[in-house]
py3Dmol code that shows the C-alpha trace and the ligand (Angstrom):
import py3Dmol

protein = """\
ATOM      1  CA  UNK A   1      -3.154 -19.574 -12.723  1.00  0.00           C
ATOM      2  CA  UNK A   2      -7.000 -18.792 -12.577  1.00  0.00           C
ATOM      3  CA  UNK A   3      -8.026 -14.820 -12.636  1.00  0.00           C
ATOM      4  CA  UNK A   4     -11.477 -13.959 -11.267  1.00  0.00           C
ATOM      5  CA  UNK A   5     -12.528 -11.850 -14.322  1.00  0.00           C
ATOM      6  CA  UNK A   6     -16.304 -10.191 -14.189  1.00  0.00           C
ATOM      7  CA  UNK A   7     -17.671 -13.103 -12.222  1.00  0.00           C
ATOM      8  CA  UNK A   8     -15.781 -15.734 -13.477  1.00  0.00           C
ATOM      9  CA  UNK A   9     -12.744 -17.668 -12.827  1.00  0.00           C
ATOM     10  CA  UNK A  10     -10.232 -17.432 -16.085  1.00  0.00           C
ATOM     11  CA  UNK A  11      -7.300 -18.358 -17.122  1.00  0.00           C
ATOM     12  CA  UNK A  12      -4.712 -15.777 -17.254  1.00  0.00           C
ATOM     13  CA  UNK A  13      -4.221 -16.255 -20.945  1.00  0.00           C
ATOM     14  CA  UNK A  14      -7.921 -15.371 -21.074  1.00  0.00           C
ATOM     15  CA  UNK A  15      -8.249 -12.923 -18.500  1.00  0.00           C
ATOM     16  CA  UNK A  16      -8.019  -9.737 -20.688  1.00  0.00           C
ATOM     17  CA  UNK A  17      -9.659  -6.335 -20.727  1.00  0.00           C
ATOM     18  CA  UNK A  18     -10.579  -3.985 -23.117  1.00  0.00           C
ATOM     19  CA  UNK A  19      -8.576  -1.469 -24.834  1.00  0.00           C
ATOM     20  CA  UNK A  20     -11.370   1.077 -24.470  1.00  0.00           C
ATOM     21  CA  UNK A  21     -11.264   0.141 -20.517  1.00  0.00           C
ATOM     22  CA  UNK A  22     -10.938   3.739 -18.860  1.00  0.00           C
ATOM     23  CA  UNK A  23      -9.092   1.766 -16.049  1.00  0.00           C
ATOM     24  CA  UNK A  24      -6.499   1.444 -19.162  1.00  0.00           C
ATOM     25  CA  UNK A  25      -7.339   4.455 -20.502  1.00  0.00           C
ATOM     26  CA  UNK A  26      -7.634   7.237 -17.669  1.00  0.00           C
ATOM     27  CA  UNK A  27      -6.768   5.514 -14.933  1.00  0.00           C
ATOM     28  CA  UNK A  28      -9.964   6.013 -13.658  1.00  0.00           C
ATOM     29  CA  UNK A  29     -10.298   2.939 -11.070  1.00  0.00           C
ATOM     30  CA  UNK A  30      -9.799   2.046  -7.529  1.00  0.00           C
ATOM     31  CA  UNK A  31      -7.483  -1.299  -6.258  1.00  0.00           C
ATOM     32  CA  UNK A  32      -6.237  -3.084  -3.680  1.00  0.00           C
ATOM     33  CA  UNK A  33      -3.264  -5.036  -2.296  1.00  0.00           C
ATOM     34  CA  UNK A  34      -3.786  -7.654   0.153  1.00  0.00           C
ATOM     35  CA  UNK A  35      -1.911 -10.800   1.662  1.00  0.00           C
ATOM     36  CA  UNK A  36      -3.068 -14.034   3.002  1.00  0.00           C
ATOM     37  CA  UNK A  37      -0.525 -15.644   5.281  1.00  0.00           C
ATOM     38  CA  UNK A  38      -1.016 -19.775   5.804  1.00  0.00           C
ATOM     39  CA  UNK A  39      -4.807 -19.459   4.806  1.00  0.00           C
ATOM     40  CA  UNK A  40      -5.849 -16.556   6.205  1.00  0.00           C
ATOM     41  CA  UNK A  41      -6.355 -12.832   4.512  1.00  0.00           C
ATOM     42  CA  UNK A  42      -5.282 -10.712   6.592  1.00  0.00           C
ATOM     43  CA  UNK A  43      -7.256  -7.369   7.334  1.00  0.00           C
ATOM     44  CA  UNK A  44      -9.654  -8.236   4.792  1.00  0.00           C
ATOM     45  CA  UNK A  45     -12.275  -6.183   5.538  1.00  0.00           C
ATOM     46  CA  UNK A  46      -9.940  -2.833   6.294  1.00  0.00           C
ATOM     47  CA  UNK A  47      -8.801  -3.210   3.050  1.00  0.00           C
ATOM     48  CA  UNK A  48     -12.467  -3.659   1.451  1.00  0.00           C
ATOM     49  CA  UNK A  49     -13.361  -1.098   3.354  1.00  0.00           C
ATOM     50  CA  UNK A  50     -10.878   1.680   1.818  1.00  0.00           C
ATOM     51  CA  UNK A  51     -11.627  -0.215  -1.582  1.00  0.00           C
ATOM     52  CA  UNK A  52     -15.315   0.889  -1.017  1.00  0.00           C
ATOM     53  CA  UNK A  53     -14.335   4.020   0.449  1.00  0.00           C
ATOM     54  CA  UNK A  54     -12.139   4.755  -2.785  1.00  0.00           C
ATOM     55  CA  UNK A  55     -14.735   3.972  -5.173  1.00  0.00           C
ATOM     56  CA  UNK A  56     -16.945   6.235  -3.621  1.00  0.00           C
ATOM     57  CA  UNK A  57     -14.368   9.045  -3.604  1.00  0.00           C
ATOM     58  CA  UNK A  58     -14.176   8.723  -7.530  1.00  0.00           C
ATOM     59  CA  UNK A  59     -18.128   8.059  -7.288  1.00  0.00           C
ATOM     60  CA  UNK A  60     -17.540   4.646  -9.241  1.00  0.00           C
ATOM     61  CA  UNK A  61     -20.068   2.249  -8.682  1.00  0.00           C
ATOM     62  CA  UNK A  62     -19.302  -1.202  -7.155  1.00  0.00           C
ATOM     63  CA  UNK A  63     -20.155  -4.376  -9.642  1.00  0.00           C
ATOM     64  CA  UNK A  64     -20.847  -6.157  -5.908  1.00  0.00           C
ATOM     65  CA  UNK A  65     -21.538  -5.532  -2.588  1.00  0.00           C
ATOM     66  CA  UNK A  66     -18.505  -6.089  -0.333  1.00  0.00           C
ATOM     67  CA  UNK A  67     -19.819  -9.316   0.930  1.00  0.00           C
ATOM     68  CA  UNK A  68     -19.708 -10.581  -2.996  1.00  0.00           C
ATOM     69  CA  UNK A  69     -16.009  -8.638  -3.567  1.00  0.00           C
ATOM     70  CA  UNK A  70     -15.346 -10.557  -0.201  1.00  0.00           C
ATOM     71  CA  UNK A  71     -16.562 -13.825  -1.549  1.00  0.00           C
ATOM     72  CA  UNK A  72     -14.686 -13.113  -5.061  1.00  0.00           C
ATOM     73  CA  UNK A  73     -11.205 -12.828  -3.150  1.00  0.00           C
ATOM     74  CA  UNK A  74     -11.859 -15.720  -0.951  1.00  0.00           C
ATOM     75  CA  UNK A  75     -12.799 -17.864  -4.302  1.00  0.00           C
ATOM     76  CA  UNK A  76      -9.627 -16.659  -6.164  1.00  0.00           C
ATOM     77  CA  UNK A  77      -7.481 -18.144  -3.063  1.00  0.00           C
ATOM     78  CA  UNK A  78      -9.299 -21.251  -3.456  1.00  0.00           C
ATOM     79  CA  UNK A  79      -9.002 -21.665  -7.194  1.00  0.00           C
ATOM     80  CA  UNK A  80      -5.565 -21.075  -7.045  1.00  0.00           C
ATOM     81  CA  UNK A  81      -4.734 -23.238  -3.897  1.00  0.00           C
ATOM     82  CA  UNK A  82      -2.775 -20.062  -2.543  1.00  0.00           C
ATOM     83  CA  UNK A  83      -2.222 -20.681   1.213  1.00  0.00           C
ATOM     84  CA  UNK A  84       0.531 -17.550   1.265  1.00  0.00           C
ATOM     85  CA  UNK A  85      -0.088 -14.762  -1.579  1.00  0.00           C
ATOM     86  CA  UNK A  86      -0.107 -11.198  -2.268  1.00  0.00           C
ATOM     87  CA  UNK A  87      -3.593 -10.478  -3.558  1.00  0.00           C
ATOM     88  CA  UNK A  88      -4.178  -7.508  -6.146  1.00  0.00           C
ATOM     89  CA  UNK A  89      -8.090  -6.482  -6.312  1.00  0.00           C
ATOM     90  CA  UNK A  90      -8.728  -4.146  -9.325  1.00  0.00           C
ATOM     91  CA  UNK A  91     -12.072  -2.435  -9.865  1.00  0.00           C
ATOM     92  CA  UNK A  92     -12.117  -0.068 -13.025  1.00  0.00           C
ATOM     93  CA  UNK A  93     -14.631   2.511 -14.083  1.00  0.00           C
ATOM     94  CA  UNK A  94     -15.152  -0.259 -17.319  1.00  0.00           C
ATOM     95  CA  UNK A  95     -15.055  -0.185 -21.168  1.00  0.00           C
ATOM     96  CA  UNK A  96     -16.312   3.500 -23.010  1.00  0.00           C
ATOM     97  CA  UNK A  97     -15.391   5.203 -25.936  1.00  0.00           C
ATOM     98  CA  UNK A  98     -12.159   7.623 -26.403  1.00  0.00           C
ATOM     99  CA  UNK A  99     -13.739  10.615 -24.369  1.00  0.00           C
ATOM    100  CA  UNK A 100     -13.499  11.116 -20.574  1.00  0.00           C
ATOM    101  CA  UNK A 101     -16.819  10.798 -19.974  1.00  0.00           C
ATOM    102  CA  UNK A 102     -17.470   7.970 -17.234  1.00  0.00           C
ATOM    103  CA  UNK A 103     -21.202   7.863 -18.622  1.00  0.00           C
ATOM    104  CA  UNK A 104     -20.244   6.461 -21.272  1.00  0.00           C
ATOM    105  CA  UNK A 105     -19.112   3.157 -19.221  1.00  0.00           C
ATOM    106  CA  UNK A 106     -22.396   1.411 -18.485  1.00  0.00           C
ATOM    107  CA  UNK A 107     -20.376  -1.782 -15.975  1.00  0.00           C
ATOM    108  CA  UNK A 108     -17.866  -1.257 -13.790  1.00  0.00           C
ATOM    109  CA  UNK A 109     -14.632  -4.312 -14.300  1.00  0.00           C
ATOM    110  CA  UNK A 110     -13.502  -6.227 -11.567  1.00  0.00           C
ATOM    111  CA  UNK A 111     -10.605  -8.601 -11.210  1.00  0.00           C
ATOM    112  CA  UNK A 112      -8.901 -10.184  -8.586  1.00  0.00           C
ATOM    113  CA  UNK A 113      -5.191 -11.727  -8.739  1.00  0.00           C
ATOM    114  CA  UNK A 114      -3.648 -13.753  -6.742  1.00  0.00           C
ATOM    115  CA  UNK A 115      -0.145 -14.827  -6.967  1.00  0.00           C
ATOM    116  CA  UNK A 116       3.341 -15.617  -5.298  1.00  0.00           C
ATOM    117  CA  UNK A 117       4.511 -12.915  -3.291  1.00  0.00           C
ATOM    118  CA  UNK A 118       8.080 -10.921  -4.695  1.00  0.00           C
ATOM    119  CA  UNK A 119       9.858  -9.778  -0.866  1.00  0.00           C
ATOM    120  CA  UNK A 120      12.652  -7.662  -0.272  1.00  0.00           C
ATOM    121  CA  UNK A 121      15.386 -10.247   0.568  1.00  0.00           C
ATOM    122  CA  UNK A 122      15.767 -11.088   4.173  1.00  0.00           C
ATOM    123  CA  UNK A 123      19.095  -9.045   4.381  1.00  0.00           C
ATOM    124  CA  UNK A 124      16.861  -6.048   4.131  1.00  0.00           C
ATOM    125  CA  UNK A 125      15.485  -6.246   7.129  1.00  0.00           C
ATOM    126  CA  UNK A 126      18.083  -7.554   9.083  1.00  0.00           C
ATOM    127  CA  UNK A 127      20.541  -5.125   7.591  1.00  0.00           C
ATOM    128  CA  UNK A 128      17.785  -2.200   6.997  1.00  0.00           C
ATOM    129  CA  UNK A 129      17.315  -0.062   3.849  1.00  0.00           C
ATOM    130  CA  UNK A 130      19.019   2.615   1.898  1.00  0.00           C
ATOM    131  CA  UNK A 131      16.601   5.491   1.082  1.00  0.00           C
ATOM    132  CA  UNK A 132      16.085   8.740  -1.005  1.00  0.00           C
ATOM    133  CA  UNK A 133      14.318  12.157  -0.465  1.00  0.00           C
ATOM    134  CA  UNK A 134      12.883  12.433  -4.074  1.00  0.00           C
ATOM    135  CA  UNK A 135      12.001  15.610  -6.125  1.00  0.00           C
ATOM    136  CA  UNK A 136       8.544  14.334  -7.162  1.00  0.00           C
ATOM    137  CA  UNK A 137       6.164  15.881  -4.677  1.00  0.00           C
ATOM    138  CA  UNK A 138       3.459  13.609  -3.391  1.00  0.00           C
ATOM    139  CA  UNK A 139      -0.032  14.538  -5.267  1.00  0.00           C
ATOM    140  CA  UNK A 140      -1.954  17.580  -3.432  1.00  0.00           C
ATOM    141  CA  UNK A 141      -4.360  16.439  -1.321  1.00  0.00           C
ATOM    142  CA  UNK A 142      -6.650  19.426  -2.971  1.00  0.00           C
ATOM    143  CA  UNK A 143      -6.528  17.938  -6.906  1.00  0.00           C
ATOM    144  CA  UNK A 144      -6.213  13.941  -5.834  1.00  0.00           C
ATOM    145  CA  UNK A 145      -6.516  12.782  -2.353  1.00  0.00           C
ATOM    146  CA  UNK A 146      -3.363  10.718  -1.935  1.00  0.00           C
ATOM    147  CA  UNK A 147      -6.269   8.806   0.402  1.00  0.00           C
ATOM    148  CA  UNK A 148      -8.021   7.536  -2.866  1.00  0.00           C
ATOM    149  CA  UNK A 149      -6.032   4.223  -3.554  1.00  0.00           C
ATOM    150  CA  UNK A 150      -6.602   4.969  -7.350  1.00  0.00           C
ATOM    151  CA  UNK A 151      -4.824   3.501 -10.151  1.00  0.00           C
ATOM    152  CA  UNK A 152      -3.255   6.817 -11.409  1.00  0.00           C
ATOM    153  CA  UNK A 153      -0.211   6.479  -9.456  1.00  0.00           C
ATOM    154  CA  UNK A 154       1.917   8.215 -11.934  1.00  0.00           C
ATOM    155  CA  UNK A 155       3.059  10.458  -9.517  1.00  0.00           C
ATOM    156  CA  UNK A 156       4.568   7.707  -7.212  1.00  0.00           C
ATOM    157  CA  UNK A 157       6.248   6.011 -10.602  1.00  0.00           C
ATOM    158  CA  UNK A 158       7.719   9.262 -11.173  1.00  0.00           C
ATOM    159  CA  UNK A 159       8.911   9.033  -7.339  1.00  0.00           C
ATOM    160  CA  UNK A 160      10.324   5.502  -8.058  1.00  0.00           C
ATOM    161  CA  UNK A 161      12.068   6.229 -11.160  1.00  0.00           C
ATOM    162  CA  UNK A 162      14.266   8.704  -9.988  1.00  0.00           C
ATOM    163  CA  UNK A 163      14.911   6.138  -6.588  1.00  0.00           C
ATOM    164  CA  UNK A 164      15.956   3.842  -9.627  1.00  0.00           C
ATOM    165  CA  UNK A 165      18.144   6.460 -10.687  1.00  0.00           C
ATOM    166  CA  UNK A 166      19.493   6.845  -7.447  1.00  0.00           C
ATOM    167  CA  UNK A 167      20.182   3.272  -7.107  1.00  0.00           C
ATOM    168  CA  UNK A 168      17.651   2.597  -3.890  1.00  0.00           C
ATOM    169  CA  UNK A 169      15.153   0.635  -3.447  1.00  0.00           C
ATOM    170  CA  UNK A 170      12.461   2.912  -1.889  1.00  0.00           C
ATOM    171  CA  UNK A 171      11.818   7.397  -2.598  1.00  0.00           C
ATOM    172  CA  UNK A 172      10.428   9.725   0.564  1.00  0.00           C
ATOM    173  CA  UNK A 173       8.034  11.856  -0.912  1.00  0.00           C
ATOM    174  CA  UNK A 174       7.502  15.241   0.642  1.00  0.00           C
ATOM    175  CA  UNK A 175       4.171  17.395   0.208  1.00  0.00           C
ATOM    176  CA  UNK A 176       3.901  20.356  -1.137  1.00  0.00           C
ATOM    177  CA  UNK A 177       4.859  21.894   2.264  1.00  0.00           C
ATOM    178  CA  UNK A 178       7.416  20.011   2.324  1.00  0.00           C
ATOM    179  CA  UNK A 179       6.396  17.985   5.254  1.00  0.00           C
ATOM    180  CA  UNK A 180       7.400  14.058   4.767  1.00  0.00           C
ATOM    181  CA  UNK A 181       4.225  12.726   3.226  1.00  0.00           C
ATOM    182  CA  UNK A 182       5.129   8.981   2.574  1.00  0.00           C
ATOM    183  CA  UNK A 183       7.482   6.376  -0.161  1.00  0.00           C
ATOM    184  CA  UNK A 184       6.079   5.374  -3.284  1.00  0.00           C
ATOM    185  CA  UNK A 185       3.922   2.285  -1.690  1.00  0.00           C
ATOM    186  CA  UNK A 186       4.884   2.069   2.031  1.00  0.00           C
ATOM    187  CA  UNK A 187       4.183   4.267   4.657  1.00  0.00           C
ATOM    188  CA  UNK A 188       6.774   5.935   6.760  1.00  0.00           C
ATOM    189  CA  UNK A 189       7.548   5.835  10.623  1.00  0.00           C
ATOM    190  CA  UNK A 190      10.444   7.186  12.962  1.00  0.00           C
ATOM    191  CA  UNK A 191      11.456   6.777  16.349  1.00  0.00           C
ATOM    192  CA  UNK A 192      12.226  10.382  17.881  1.00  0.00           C
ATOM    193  CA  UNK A 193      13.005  11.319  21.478  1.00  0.00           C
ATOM    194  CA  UNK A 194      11.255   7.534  22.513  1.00  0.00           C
ATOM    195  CA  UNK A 195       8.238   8.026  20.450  1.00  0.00           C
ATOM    196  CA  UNK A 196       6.913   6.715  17.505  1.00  0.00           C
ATOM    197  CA  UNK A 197       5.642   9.082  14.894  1.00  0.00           C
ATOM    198  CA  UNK A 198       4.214   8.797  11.248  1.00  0.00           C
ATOM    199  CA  UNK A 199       2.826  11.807   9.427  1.00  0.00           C
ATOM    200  CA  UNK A 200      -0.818  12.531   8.959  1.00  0.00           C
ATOM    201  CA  UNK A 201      -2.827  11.027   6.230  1.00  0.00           C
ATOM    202  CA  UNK A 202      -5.348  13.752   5.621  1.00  0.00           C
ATOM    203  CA  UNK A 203      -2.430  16.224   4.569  1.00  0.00           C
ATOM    204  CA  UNK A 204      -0.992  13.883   1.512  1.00  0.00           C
ATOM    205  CA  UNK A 205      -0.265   9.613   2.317  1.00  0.00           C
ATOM    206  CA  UNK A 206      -2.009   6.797   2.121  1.00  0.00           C
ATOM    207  CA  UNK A 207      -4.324   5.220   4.909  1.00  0.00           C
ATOM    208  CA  UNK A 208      -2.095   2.119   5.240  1.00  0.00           C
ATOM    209  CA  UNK A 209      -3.212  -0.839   7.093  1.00  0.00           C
ATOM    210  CA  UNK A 210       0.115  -2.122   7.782  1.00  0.00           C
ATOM    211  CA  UNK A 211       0.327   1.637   9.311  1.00  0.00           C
ATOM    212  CA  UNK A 212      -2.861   1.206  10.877  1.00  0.00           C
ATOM    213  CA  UNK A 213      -1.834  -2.201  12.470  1.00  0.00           C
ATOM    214  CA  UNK A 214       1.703  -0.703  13.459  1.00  0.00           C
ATOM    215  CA  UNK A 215      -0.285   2.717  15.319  1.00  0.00           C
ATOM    216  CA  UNK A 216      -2.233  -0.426  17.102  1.00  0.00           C
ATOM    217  CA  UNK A 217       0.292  -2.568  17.845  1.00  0.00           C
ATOM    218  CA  UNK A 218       2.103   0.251  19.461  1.00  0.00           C
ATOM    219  CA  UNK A 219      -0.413   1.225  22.037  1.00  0.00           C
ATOM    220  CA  UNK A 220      -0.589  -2.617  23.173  1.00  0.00           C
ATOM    221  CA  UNK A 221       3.209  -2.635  23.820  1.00  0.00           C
ATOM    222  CA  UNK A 222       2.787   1.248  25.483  1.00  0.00           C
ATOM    223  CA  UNK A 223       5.223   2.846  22.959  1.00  0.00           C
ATOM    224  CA  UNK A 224       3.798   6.851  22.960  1.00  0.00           C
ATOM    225  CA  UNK A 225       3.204   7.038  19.163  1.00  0.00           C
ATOM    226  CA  UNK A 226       1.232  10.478  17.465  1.00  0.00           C
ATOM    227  CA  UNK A 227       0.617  11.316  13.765  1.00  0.00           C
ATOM    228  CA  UNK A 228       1.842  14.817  12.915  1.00  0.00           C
ATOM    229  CA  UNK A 229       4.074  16.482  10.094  1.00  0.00           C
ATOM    230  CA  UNK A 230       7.578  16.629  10.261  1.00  0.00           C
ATOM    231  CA  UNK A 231      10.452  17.872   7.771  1.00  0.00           C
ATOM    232  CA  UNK A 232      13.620  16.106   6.505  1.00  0.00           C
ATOM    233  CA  UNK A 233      15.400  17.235  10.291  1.00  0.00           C
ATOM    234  CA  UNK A 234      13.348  14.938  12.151  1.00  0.00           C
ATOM    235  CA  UNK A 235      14.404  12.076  10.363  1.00  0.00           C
ATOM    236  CA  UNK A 236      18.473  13.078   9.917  1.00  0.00           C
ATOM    237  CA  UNK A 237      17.950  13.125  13.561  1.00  0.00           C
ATOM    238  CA  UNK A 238      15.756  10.193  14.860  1.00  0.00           C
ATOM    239  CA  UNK A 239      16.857   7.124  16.453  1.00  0.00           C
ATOM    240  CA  UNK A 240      15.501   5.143  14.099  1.00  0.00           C
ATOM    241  CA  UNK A 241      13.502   5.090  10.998  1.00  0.00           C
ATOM    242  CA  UNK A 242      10.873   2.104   9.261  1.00  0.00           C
ATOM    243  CA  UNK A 243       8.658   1.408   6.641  1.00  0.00           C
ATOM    244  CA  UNK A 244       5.188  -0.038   6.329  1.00  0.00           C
ATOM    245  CA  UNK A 245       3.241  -1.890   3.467  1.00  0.00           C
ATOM    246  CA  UNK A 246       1.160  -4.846   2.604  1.00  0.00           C
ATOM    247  CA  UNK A 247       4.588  -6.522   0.471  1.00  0.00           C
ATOM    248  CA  UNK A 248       7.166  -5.513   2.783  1.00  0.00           C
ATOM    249  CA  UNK A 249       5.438  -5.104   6.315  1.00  0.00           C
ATOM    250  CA  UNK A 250       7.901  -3.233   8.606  1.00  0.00           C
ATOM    251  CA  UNK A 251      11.042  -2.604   7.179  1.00  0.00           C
ATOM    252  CA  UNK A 252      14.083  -1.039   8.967  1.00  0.00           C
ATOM    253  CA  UNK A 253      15.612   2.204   7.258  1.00  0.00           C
ATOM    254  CA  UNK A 254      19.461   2.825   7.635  1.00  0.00           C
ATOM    255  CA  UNK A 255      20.514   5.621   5.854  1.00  0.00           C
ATOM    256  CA  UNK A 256      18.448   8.290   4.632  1.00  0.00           C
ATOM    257  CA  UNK A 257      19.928  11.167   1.830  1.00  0.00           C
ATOM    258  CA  UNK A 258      23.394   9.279   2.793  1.00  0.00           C
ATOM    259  CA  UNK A 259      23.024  10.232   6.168  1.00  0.00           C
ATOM    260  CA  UNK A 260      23.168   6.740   8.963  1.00  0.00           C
ATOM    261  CA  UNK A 261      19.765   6.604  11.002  1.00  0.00           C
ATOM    262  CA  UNK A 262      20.930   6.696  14.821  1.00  0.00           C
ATOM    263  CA  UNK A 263      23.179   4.391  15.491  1.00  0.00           C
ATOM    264  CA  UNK A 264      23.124   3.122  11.422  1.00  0.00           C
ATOM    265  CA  UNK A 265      20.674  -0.366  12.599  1.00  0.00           C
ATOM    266  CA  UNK A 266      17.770  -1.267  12.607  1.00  0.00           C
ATOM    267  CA  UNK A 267      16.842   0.067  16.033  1.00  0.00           C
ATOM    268  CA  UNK A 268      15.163  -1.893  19.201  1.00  0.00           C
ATOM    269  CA  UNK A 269      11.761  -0.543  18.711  1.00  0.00           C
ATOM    270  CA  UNK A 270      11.799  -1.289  15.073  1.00  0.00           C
ATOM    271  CA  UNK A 271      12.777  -4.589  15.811  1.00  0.00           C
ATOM    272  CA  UNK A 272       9.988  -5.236  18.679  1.00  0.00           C
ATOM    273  CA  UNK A 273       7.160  -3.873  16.136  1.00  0.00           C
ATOM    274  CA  UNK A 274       8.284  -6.341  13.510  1.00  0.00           C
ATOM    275  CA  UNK A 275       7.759  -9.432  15.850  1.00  0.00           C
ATOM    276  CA  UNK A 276       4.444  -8.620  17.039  1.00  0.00           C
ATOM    277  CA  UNK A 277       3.385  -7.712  14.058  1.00  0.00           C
ATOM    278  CA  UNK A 278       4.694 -11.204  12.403  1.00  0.00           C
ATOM    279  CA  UNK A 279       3.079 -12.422  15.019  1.00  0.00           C
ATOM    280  CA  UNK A 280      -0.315 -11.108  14.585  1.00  0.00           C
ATOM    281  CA  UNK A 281       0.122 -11.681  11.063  1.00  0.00           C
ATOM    282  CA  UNK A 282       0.320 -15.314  12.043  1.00  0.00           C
ATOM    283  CA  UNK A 283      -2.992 -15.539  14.437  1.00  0.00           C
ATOM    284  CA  UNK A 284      -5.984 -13.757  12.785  1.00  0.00           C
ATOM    285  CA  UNK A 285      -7.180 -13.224   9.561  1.00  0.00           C
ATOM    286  CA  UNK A 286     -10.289 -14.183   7.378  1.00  0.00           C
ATOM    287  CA  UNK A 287      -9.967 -18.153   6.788  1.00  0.00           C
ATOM    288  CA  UNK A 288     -10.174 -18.785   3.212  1.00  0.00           C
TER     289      UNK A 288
END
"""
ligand_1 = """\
25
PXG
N 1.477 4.218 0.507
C 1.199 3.988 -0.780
C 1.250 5.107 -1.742
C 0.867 2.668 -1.204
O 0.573 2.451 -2.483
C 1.134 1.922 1.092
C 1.434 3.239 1.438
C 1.046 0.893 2.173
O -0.317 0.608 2.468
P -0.787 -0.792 3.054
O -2.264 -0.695 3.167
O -0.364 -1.851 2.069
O -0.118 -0.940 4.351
C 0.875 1.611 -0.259
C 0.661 0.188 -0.648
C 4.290 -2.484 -4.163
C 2.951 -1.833 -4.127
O 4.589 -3.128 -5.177
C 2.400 -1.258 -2.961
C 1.136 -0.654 -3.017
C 0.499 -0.614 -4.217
C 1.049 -1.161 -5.340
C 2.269 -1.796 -5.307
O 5.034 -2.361 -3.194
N 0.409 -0.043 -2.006
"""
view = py3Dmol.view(width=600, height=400)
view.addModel(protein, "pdb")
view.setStyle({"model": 0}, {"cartoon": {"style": "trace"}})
view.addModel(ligand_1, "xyz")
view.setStyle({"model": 1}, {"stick": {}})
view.zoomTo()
view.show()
């Protein structure tokens, strides 16, 4: 497997970092995950886009413009011979000494991986998922944008561990309202009343393509779709309930806080969002 390391293609017993990386350190970096499906990336330049945007949020300066980060993905593919992958682009503030102080990293480090992708098993979204309503509040918009893809994601871990401990695979996070905010790496969506709605990202989730793509792919098929807050009720009471990420796309929800979702499967609209969007998935994308 060959890493693009810093400019270079590596192997991954040579693709190492620094111990005095603040990426490792602080988590003070920005990343990415992407997919390429039969030779094509898709949404390439979204996600570089909210890369860029990220960096900028944490004021981190790019190694490359987002032609060259473009170029660096593209040449990872090809190195590897990856026609289907799950891409992971990682941009850290770079090496420093022990103290916070981002001056004292003079070069941003970039990586790029790209491997085999791990999927839920098919059952899970034929059958539809078993989810949580976690403790761990999503982080406040007002101390870290939830918008900033960074790689302190502590809080979600703390999300997933106590899913773990709740034996399922995926933890709703609320906000500190208490509105639904989002899971630990996948968006949320329900079906209420006939329409499709997904909370706001601005008040504590991540910008998700895959969410993006779904909000799209709805108005093409003229499903009425909004993004606005809702509590734990609107989802005991939807007719259905889905997921949405780069790994697992759209994935049907089931049961929520042991409670079935409508009729307890995956619902029709679930089920038409997740062919066109395999669809799509199939037709466009940036060739590698
Ligand atoms: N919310 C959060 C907090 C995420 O990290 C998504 C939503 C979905 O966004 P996209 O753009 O992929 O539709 C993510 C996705 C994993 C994993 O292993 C997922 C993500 C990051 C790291 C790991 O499932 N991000």
């Amino acid at each position: 497997m060959k890493i693009w390391l810093d400019g270079k293609l590596v192997e991954k017993e040579q693709a190492v970092v620094s111990v005095f990386d603040h990426g490792l350190l602080y988590g003070d970096g920005v990343f990415e995950g992407i997919r390429a499906y039969n030779g094509r990336v898709f949404r390439l330049d979204e996600h570089l886009d909210r890369l860029c945007d990220s960096a900028r949020a944490i004021m981190l300066k790019m190694p490359l413009d987002q032609a060259g980060i473009k170029q660096a993905v593209l040449d990872t593919l090809r190195a590897n011979g990856l026609k289907d992958a799950y891409i992971r682009l990682v941009v850290t503030r770079g090496t420093g000494d022990l103290g916070l102080d981002p001056r004292k990293c003079p070069k941003a480090t970039m990586f790029v991986i790209a491997d085999r992708i791990s999927l839920y098993p098919e059952e899970a979204y034929t059958k539809g998922l078993t989810v949580a309503t976690v403790s761990t509040r999503r982080n406040l918009p007002v101390a870290l944008d939830p918008r900033i893809k960074s790689l302190n994601y502590l809080n979600n871990i703390l999300a997933k561990i106590e899913a773990n401990n709740y034996g399922v695979p995926e933890a709703i996070m609320l906000n500190a309202e208490g509105y639904v905010a989002e899971c630990t790496g996948d968006n949320l969506f329900i079906v209420r009343g006939g329409r499709l709605l997904t909370p706001p990202t601005a008040t504590g989730a991540l910008e998700g393509i895959t969410r993006a793509t779904v909000l799209e792919l709805a108005r093409g098929l003229n499903i009425p779709s909004s993004e606005e807050n809702f509590n734990q009720y609107e989802i005991y009471t939807a007719e259905e309930c889905f997921l949405t990420g780069t790994a697992a796309e759209l994935i049907p929800v089931v049961t929520v806080d042991t409670r079935p979702i409508g009729t307890g499967k995956p619902g029709p609209v679930t089920l038409k969002l997740i062919d066109a969007f395999r669809e799509l998935t199939r037709r466009e994308g940036t060739p590698v």
